[in-house]
C-alpha positions in Angstrom: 0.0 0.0 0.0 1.4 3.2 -1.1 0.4 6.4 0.9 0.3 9.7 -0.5 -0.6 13.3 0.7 -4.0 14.8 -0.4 -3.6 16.8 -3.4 -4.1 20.1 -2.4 -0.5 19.7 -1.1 1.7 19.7 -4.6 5.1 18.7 -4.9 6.4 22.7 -4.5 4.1 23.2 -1.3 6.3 20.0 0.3 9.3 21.2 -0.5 9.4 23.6 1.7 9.6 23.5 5.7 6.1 22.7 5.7 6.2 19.7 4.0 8.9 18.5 6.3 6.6 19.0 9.0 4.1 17.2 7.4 6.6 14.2 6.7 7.8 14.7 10.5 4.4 14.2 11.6 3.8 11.1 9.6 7.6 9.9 10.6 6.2 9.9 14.0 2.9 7.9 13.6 4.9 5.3 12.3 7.8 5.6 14.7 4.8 5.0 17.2 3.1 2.1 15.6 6.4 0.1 15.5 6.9 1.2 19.3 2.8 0.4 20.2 3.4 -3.3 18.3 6.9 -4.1 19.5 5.3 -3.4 22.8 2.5 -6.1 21.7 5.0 -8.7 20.8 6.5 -8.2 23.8 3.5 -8.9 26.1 2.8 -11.8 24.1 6.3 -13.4 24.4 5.8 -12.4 28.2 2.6 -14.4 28.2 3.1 -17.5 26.5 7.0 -18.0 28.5 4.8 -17.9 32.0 2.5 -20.3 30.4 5.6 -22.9 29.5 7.3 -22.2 32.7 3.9 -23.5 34.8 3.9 -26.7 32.5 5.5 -29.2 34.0 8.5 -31.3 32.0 6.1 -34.2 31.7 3.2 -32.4 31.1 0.6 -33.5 28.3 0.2 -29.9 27.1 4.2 -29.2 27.4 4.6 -29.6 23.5 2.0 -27.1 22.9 3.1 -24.6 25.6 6.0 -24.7 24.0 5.2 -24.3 20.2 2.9 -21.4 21.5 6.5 -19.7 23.4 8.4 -20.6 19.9 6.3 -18.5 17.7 5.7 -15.9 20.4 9.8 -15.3 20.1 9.6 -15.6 16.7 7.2 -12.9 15.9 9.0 -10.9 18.9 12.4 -11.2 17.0 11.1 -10.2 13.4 9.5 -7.4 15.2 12.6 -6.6 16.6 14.3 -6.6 13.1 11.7 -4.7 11.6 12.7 -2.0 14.3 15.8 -1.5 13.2 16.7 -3.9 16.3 19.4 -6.6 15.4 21.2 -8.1 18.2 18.9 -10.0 20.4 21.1 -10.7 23.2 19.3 -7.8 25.5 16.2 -9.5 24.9 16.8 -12.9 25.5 18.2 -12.4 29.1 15.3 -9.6 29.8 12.8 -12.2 29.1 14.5 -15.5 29.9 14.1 -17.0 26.9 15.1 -20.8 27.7 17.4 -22.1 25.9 14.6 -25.1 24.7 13.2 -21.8 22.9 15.9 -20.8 21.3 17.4 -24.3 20.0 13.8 -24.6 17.8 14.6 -21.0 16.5 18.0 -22.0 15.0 19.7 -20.3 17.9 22.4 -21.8 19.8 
């Protein structure tokens, strides 16, 4: 989807410093939408670790727990990424991430 100003702004009216502020502006929203769903991710990742942390090793739901915690990360990570966000070392020792996570993720 491509987005583009109304038309009563032509290309000489954003030019000039109002058109920066006009890109500023819409800089921002998205600045805040990456924050507002990183945040999201991050809640989710939260979630679904407590969840596979109260499932005991022998437990029948266990594998499920911990599919749900695998693609929690996952999402989290891309997220991440997609945030400019690249080492994930911060992240993995803020949350806990086991290390029975990270092995299905390709990380060692």
């Amino acid at each position: 989807m491509s987005l583009r100003p109304p038309s009563r702004f032509s290309a000489s009216a954003l030019s000039g410093s109002a058109g920066d502020g006009l890109f500023a502006l819409l800089d921002h929203e998205i600045a805040a939408e990456k924050a507002s769903s990183l945040g999201r991710a991050g809640e989710k990742v939260e979630k679904t670790l407590a969840r596979l942390r109260d499932c005991g090793p022998s437990s029948a739901e266990r594998p499920q727990c911990l599919k749900a915690a695998v693609q929690a990360v996952y999402a989290y990570f891309i997220q991440r990424e997609l945030c400019g966000l690249r080492r994930h070392h911060d992240a993995i020792r803020d949350y806990a991430i086991p290390a029975e996570v990270l092995v299905r993720l390709g990380a060692a």
